[in-house]
C-alpha positions as CSV (number, residue, x, y, z in Angstrom):
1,X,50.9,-64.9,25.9
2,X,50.0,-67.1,23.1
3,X,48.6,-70.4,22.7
4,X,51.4,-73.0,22.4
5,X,49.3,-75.9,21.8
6,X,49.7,-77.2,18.1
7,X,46.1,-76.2,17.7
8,X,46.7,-72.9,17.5
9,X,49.6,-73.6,15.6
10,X,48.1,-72.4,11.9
11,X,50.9,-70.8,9.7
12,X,50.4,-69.2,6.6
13,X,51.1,-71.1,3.1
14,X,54.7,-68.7,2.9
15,X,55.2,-70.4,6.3
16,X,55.7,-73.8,4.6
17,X,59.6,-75.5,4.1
18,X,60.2,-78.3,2.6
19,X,62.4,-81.1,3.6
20,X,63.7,-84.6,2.0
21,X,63.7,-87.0,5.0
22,X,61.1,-88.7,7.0
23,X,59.8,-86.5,10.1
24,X,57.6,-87.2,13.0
25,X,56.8,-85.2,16.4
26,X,60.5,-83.6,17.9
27,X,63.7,-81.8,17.0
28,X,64.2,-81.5,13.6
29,X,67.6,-79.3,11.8
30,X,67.1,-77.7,8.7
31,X,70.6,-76.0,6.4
32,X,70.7,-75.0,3.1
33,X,68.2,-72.9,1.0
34,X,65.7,-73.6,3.4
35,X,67.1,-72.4,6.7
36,X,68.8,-69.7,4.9
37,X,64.8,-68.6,3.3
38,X,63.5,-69.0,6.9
39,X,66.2,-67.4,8.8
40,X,67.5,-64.3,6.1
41,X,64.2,-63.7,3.9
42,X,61.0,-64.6,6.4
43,X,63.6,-63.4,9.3
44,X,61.4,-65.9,11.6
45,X,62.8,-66.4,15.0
46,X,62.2,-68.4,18.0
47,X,58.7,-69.5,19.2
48,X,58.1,-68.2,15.3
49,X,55.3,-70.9,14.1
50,X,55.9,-72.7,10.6
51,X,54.4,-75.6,8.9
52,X,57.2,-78.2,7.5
53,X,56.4,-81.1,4.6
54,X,58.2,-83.8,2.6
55,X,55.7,-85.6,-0.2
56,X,54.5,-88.1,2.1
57,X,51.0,-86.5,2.5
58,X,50.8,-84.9,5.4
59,X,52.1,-81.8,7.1
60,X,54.2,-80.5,10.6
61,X,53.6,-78.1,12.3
62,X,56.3,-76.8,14.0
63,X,58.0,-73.9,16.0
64,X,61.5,-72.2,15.5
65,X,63.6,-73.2,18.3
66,X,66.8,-71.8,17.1
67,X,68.3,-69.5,14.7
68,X,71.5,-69.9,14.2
69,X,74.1,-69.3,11.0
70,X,73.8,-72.0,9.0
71,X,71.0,-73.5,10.6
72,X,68.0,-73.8,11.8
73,X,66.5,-75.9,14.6
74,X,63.1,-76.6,14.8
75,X,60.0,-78.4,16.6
76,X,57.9,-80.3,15.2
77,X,54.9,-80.5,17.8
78,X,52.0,-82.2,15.4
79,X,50.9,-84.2,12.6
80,X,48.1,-83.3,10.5
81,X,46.9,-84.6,6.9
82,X,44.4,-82.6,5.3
83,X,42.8,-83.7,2.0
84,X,44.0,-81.2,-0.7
85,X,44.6,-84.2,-3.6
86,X,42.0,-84.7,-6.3
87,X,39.8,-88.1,-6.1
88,X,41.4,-89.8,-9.0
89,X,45.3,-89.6,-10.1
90,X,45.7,-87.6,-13.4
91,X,48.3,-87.5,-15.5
92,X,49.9,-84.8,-18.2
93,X,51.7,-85.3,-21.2
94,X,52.9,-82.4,-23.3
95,X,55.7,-80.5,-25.1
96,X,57.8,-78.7,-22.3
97,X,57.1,-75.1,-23.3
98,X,60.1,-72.9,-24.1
99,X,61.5,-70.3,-22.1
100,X,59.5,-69.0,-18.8
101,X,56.6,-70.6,-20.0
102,X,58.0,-74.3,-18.7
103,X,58.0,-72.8,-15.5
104,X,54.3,-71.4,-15.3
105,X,53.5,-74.6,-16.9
106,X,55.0,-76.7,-14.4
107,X,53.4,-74.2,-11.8
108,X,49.6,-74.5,-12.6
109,X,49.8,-78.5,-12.5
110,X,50.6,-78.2,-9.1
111,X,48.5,-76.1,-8.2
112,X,45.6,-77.7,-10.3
113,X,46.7,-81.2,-8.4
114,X,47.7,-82.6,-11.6
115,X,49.6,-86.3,-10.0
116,X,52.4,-86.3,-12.6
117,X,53.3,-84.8,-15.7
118,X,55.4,-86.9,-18.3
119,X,57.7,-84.5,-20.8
120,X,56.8,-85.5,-24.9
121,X,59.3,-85.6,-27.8
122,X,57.1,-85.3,-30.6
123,X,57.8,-84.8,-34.4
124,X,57.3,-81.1,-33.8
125,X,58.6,-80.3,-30.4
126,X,61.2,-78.5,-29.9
127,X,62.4,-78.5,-26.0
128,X,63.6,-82.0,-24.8
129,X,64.6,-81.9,-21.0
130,X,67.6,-83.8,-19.8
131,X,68.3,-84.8,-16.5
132,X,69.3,-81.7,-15.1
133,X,66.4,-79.6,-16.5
134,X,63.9,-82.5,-15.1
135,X,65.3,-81.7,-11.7
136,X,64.9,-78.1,-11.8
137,X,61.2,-78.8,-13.0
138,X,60.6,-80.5,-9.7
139,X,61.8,-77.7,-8.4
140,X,59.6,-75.6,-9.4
141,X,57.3,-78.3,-8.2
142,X,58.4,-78.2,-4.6
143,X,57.8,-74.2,-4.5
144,X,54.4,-74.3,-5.9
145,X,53.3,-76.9,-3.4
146,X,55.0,-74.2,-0.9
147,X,52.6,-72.2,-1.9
148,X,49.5,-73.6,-2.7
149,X,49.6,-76.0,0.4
150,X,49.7,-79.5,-1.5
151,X,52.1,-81.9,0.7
152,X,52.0,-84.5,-2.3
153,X,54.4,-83.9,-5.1
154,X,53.6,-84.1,-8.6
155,X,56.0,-86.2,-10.2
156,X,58.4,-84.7,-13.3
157,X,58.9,-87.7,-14.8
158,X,61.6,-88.7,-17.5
159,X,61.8,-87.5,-21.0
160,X,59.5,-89.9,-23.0
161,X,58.4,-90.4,-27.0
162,X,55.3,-90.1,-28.0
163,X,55.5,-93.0,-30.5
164,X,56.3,-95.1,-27.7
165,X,54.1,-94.0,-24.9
166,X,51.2,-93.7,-26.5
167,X,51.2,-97.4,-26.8
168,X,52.4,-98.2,-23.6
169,X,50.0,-101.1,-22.1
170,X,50.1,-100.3,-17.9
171,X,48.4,-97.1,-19.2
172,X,44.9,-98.4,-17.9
173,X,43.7,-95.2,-16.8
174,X,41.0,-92.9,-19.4
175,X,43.2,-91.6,-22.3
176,X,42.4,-88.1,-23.9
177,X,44.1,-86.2,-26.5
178,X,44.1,-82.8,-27.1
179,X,43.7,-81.7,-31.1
180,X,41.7,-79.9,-33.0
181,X,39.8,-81.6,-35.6
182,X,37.4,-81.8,-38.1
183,X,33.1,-81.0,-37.1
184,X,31.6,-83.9,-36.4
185,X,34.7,-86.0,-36.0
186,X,36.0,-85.2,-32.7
187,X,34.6,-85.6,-29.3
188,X,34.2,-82.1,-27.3
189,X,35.1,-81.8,-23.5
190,X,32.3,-82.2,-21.9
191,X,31.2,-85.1,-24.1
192,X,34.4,-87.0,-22.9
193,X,34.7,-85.7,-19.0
194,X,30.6,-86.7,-18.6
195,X,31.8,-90.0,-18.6
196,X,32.7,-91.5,-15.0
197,X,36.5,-91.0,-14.3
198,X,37.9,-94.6,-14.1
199,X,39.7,-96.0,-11.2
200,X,43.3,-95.8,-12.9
201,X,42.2,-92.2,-13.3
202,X,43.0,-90.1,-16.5
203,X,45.8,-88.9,-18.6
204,X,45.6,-86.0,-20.9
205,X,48.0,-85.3,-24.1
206,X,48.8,-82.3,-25.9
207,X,50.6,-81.6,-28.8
208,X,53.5,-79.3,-29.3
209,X,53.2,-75.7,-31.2
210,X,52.0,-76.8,-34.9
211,X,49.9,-80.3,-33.2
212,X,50.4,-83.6,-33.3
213,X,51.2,-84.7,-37.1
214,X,48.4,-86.9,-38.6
215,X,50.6,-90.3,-38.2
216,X,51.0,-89.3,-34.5
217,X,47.6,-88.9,-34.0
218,X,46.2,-91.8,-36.1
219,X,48.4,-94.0,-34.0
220,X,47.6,-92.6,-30.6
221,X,43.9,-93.4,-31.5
222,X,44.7,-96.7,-33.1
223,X,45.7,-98.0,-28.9
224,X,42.2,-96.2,-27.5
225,X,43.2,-93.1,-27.2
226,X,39.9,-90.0,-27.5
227,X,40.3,-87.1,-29.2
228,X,38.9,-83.3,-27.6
229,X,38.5,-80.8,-29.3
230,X,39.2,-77.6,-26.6
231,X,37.5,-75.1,-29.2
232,X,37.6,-73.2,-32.3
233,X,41.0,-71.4,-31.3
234,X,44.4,-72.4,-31.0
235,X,46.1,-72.3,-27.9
236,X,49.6,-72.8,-26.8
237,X,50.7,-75.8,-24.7
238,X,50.7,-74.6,-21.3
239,X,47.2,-72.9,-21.7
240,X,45.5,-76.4,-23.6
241,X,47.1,-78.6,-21.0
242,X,45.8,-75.9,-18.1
243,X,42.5,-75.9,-19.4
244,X,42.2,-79.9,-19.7
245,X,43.7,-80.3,-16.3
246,X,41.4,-77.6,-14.7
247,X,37.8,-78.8,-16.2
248,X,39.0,-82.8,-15.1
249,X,39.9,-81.6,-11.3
250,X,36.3,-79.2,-10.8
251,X,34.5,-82.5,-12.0
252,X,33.9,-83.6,-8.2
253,X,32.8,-79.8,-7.6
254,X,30.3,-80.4,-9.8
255,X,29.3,-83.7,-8.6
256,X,28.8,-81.6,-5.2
257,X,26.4,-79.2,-6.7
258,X,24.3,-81.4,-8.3
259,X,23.7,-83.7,-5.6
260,X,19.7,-83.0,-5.8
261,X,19.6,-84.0,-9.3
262,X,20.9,-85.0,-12.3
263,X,19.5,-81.6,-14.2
264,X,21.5,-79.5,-12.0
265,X,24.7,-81.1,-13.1
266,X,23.8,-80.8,-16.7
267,X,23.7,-77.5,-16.7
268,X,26.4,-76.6,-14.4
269,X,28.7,-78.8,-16.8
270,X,27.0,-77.1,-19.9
271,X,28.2,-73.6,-18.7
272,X,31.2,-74.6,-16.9
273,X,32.7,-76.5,-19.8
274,X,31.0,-73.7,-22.4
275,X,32.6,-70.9,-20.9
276,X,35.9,-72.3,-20.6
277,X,36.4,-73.6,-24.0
278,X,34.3,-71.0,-26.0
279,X,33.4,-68.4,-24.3
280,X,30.4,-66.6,-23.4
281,X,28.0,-65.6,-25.8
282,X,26.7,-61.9,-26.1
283,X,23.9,-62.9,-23.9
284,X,25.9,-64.8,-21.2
285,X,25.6,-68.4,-22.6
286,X,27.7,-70.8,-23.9
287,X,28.9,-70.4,-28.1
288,X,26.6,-72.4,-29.8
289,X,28.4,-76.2,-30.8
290,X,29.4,-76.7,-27.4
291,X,26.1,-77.9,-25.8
292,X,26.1,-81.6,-24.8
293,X,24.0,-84.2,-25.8
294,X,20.7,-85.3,-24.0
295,X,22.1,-88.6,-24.5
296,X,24.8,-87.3,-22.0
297,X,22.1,-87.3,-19.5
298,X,22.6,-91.1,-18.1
299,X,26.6,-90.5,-18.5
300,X,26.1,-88.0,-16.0
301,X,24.2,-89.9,-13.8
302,X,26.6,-93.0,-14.1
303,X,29.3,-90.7,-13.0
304,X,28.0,-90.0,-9.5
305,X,28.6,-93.7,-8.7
306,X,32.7,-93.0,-9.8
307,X,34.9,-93.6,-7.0
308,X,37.7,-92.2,-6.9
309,X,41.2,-93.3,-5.3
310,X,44.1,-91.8,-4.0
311,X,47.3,-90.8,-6.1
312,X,49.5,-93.7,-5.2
313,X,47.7,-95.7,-7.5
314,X,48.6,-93.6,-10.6
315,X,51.0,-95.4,-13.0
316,X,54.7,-94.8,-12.6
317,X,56.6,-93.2,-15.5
């Protein structure tokens, strides 16, 4: 017979269910999409173990109880809160992509832990979310967290312009943008992310198809905002906002592996951020261009001493 304690209790990440109410040890009913996903398309049944979360941080697991119609009872026999948030909040701002593409896009910044992710109108955008699409958006939010086991939900905040938010003053946290410019006059990745993250955290911008028009940008960098260059090709929103989202979350990773010395995390941030934004070489290194400073040699160092806080304290937009 199987173990019943709460212990053994270790669903799978398709075992997950999301509710919008407060829940604690006990009898719990679930209707709707949910019971109707764990009664008609898991086809769990009693003594069936499952894993229940609502935002709040931590997770439930549970057991079926009952199976019924148009519900489902459940018990919820534990509380657990395991750490799967990144160490500082960070926050997107971009374009929604058209088409299927919003959807991946709003996928990997789940997944990648991304805290919130604030909708642009820019000059140049083309896809400006109302109220309705904003909700299906954190929808799409609630299924990737089904899946890749985060039980905090990245925020889909309001539609917002770029004119205005980039000069909003409760944005205290690091500010990058994301546009190609001229050699020698922007800033590359890993010259901006070898800096240590700062409490507030970070927020990353990206441009729509076509960029940022030059009075967007001269304005955005006129309130303290940095420029990145992410390489000598173009890439599409989803894919630029990806990439900047992905190299900011493996920074404590590479804290980790360079724990012995500072050398160690030079180079695993000189391949980690040349590979990603250039490419390897035909010998396996990094594109030439992309190799950090010495001078980023004490940044590194400085950032070991970063600490990093949880994602309540992220701005709200």
């Amino acid at each position: 017979m199987p173990d019943p304690s709460p212990a053994h209790i270790l669903p799978r990440m398709s075992q997950r269910f999301y509710v919008n109410w407060a829940l604690q040890p006990g009898v719990v009913e679930i209707a709707g999409a949910e019971a109707h996903h764990l009664a008609a398309v898991c086809r769990l049944r009693p003594g069936d173990a499952v894993c229940l979360f609502n935002g709040d941080g931590k997770e439930y697991p549970a057991r079926v109880a009952a199976v019924a119609r148009r519900k489902v009872t459940l018990e919820v026999v534990a509380v657990a809160s395991p750490n799967r948030e990144l160490a500082f909040p960070l926050t997107v701002a971009a374009p929604l992509p058209k088409g299927d593409r919003a959807q991946f896009f709003v996928e990997k910044l789940t997944e990648l832990g991304a805290t919130a992710y604030v909708p642009l109108r820019t000059e140049r955008s083309v896809v400006h979310p109302g109220e309705s699409k904003t909700e299906k958006l954190q929808r799409y939010v609630i299924e990737a967290s089904k899946q890749c086991g985060r039980n905090v939900l990245m925020n889909v905040a309001a539609l917002a312009d770029w004119a205005e938010f980039c000069q909003r003053g409760d944005l205290s946290a690091q500010k990058v943008l994301a546009h190609r410019g001229k050699e020698g006059q922007t800033a590359s990745a890993p010259d901006i992310f070898s800096a240590p993250v700062p409490a507030a955290g970070l927020i990353a911008a990206v441009g729509p198809e076509g960029g940022f028009t030059m009075a967007e940008l001269d304005r955005a960098l006129a309130y303290g905002w940095k420029q990145i260059d992410l390489g000598p090709r173009i890439l599409r929103v989803e894919t630029a906002a990806v990439v900047v989202a992905a190299v900011a979350g493996l920074l404590p990773a590479i804290e980790k592996l360079s724990s012995t010395s500072v050398q160690t995390e030079s180079s695993c941030s000189y391949y980690l951020m040349g590979f990603v934004m250039a490419g390897p070489s035909r010998r396996g290194t990094p594109a030439p261009g992309l190799r950090a400073s010495a001078a980023n040699g004490s940044a590194v160092a400085a950032r070991k001493t970063a600490v990093g806080v949880p994602p309540s304290s992220a701005p709200t937009f």
